[in-house]
C-alpha positions, 0 to 999 in steps of 0.5 A: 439528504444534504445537497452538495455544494461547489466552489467555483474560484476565478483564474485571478484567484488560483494565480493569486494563491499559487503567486503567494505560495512561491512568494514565500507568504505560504509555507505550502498548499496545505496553509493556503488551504486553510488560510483562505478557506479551501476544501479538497486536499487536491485543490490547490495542488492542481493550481500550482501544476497549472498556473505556478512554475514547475521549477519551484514545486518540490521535488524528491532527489535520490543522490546515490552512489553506484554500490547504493544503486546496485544495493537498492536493485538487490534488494528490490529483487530480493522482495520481488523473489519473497513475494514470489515465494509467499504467493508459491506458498499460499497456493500449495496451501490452497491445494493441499487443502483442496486435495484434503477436501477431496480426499475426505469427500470420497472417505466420507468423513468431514473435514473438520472431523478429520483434522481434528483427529489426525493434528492432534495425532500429527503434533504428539508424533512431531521430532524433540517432542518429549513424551509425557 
């Protein structure tokens, strides 16, 4: 089994590389990784938190209007309420299928047996099926 190796770099080093980032010689983290030889995705990133200007890292800005905002708020308690459904309608799945077990424990029968009999049974009984 291969042993894990580590890199220890100097603090000279990671302000070098984060100077070179802001200067504009890298165009972000990612190419002064691979220019200069750096594993972990993460690495740099620290660097540039501990020892680069916060005001130069990217940001993401949302500009919106006030019927964006009250839109992006309906939307997100829409999902909130269809998330809530969905997980409404999983568990009475759940139950019906616990109380069918239930129900075929106490008749003796499986349950497999049964909904093999009765869906059939179910779907030929369905409305503006026609009868062949």
């Amino acid at each position: 089994m291969k042993e894990r190796q580590y890199v220890r770099y100097g603090e000279a080093f990671k302000r070098q590389v984060v100077a070179e980032i802001e200067g504009g010689k890298f165009v972000g983290a990612a190419t002064a990784a691979r220019a200069y030889g750096i594993g972990g995705s993460r690495t740099i990133s620290r660097w540039q938190r501990k020892y680069g200007h916060p005001e130069l890292m990217a940001k993401k800005v949302y500009v919106m209007s006030k019927e964006e905002q009250d839109e992006n708020k309906a939307l997100k308690r829409r999902v909130r309420e269809l998330e809530n459904a969905l997980a409404n309608a999983y568990m009475g799945g759940l139950l019906k299928d616990s109380y069918l077990e239930i129900a075929c424990e106490q008749l003796g029968i499986e349950v497999e047996a049964f909904k093999k009999k009765h869906v059939t049974k179910l779907s030929d009984a369905r409305p503006g099926k026609e009868n062949r």
